[in-house]
C-alpha positions as CSV (number, residue, x, y, z in Angstrom):
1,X,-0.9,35.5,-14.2
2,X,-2.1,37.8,-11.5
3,X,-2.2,37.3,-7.7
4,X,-4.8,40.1,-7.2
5,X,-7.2,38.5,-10.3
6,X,-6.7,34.9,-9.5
7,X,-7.4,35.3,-5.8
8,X,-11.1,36.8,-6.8
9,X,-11.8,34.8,-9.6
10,X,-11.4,31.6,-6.6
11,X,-13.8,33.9,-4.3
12,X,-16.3,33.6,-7.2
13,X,-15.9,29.9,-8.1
14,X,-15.5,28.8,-4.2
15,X,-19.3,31.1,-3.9
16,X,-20.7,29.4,-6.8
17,X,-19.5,25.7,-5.2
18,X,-20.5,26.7,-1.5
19,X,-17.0,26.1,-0.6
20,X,-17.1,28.3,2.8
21,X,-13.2,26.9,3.9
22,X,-12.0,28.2,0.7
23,X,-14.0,31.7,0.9
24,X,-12.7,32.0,5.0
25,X,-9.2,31.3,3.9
26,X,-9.5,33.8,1.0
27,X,-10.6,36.4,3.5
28,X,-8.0,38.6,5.9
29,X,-8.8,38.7,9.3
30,X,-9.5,42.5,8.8
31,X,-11.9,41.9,5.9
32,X,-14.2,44.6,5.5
33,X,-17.8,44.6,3.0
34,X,-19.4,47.2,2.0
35,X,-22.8,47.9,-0.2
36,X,-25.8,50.0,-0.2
37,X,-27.2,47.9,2.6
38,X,-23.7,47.3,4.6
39,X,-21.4,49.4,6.1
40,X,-18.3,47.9,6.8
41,X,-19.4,45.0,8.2
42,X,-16.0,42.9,9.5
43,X,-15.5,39.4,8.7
44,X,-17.8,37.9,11.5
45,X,-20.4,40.1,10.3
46,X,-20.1,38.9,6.6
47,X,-20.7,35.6,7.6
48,X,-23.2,35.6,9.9
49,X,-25.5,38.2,7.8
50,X,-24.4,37.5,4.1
51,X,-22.6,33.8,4.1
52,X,-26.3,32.3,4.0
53,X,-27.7,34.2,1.0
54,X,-24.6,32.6,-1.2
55,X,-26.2,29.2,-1.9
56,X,-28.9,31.4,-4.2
57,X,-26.5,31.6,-6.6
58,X,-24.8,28.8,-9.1
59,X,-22.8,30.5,-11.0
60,X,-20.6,33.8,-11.8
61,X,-20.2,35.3,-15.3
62,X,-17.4,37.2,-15.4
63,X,-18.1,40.3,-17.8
64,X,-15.5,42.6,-16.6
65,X,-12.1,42.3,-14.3
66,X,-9.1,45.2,-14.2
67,X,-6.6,45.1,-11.8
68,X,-5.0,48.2,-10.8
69,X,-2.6,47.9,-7.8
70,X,-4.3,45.9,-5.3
71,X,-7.8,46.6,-6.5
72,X,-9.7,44.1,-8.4
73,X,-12.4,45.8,-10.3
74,X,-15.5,42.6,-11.2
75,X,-18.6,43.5,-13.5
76,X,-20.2,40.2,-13.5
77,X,-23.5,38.2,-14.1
78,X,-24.9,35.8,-11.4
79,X,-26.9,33.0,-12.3
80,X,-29.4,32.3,-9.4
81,X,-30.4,28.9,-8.9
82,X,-33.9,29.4,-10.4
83,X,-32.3,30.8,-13.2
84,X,-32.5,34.8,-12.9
85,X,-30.2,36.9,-13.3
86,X,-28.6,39.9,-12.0
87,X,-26.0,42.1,-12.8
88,X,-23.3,44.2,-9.6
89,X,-20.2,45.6,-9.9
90,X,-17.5,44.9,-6.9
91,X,-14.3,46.6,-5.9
92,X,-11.6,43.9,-3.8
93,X,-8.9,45.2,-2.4
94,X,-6.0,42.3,-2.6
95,X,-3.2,42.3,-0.4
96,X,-0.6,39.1,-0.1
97,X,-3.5,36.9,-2.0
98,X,-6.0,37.5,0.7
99,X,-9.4,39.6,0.4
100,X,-9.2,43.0,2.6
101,X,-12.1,44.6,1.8
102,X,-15.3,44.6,-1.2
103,X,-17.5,47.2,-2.4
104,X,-20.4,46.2,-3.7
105,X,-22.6,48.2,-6.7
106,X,-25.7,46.6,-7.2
107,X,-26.6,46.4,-10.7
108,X,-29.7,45.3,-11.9
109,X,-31.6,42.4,-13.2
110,X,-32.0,40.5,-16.3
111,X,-33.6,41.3,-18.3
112,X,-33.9,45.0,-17.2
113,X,-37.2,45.7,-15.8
114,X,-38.0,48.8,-17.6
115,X,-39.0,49.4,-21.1
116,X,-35.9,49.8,-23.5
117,X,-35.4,53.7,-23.8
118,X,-37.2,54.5,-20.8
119,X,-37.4,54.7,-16.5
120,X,-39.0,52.9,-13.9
121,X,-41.0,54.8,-12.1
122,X,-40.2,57.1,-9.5
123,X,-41.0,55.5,-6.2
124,X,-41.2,58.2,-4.2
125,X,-43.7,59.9,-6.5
C-alpha cells in the first residue's frame, strides 16, 4: 500500500460518487489546481469554478498511476454520464494523505477526432 496512491485513487472514486465531504477532506487548506484554463486557483476557487462540472462524469478509468515521492502521476479515462469519453493526464502532489496541489493535461477524446495517421486541422489557418 501507498499513502500518496490511495489518497488519489479516493479523489477519483469520491468524484465519480459526488461525495464533496470526502473530496474537501482530501484537499489541504493550501490546495492549489492548475490546467490550461487555471492558474493556481486555491481551494475556494476550485470549488466555486470547477466542483460543479464533477457531476458530468460517472466514472474514472485508471490507465496509468506512478508514485514518485509525493507526486502521483494519473493517466486516466473518464466516463461522462452520456457516455463519452475523454482522456487527461494529472500530477498530485501528496503530503500527510492530503491533496496540495494538481496539474492538469488535457488529453483528448474518445474516440480521437482525427483520422488515424493524420492532424486536425490547424485552427488558426
Amino acid at each position: 500500500m501507498n499513502r500518496q496512491r490511495d489518497t488519489v485513487a479516493r479523489f477519483f472514486e469520491a468524484i465519480a460518487e459526488g461525495e464533496r465531504d470526502t473530496v474537501e477532506a482530501l484537499l489541504a487548506d493550501s490546495f492549489t489546481f492548475t490546467s490550461p484554463r487555471d492558474n493556481g486557483l486555491d481551494r475556494a476557487a476550485w470549488f466555486r469554478l470547477c466542483w460543479p462540472h464533477t457531476d458530468r462524469f460517472a466514472d474514472f478509468e485508471i490507465l496509468l498511476m506512478a508514485v514518485e515521492g509525493q507526486r502521483v502521476f494519473v493517466t486516466y479515462e473518464g466516463v461522462m454520464e452520456g457516455g463519452a469519453r475523454l482522456r487527461n493526464t494529472e500530477i498530485f502532489t501528496v503530503t500527510l494523505g492530503r491533496i496540495d496541489a494538481v496539474e492538469v493535461f488535457f488529453g483528448w477524446s474518445l474516440p480521437h477526432p482525427a483520422p488515424e495517421g493524420g492532424s486536425l486541422p490547424d485552427p488558426d489557418g
